[in-house]
N, C-alpha and C positions, 0 to 999 in steps of 0.2 A: 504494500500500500504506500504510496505517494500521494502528499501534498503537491501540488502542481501551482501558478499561476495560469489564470483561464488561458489568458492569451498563449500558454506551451501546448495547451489540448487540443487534442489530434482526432478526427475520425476514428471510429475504431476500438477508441481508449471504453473503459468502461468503469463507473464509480464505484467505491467502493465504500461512500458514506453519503447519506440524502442530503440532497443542495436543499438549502433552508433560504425562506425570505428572512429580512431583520427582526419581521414578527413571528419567525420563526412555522410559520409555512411551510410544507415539503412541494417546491418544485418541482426537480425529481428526485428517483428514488433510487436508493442503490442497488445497482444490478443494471442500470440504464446503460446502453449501448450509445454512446457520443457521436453525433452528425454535423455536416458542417453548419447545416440550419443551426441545430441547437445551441450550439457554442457561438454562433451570433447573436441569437437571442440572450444567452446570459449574461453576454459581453455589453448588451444593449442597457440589460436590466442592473451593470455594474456589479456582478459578481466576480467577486477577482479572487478567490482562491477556489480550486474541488480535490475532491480528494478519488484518485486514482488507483484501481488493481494493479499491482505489479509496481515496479521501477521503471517506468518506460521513458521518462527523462534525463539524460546526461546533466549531472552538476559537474562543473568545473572542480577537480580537488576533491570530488565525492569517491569514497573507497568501496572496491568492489565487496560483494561477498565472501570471496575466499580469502582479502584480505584482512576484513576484518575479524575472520576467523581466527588466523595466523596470531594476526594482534592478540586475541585474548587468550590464544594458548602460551605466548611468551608471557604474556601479563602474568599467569597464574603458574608457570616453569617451576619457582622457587617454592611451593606450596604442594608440589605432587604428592605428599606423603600427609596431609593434612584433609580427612575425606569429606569434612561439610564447604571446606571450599573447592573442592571437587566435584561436589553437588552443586554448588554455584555455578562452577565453569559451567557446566553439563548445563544446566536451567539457563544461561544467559545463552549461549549458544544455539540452543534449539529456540528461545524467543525470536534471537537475530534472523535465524532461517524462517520461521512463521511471518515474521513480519517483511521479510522481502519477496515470501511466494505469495502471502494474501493477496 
């Protein structure tokens, strides 16, 4: 799941949390399949962020998956032998993965 600004939203893309009015309204709802009508329309009505399935946006300096894996098995190296933060590792790790396929 990615936060996006409207304006990076593509055809295609699909949300992955309900676009709300200020009054908090469901526009649409998650699960909506993104057109280029629609992302007109929200861009008209000034919604400027949605929240996207997947990573489907390039951030500049943004780390991939497998490194930010890497990163927390060095983070947690010095601690191998210490098993609740091994539990840790283990639980932060599979969040990371949940949260980049959602």
């Amino acid at each position: 799941m990615q936060q996006i600004l409207t304006a990076q939203a593509g055809p295609g893309m699909i949300l992955a949390k309900d676009v709300l009015t200020p009054e908090g309204r469901v526009l649409c709802g998650k699960g909506t399949e993104l057109t280029g009508a629609l992302i007109e329309r929200l861009s008209r009505m000034e919604i400027m962020n949605l929240t996207v399935e997947g990573n489907p946006v390039k951030v500049e300096g943004e780390k991939s998956l497998p490194e930010l894996l890497k990163e927390i098995d060095l983070r947690f190296s010095r601690v191998e032998k210490i098993a609740p933060l091994m539990y840790l590792k283990k639980r932060l790790k599979e969040r990371l993965v949940a949260s980049r396929s959602a």
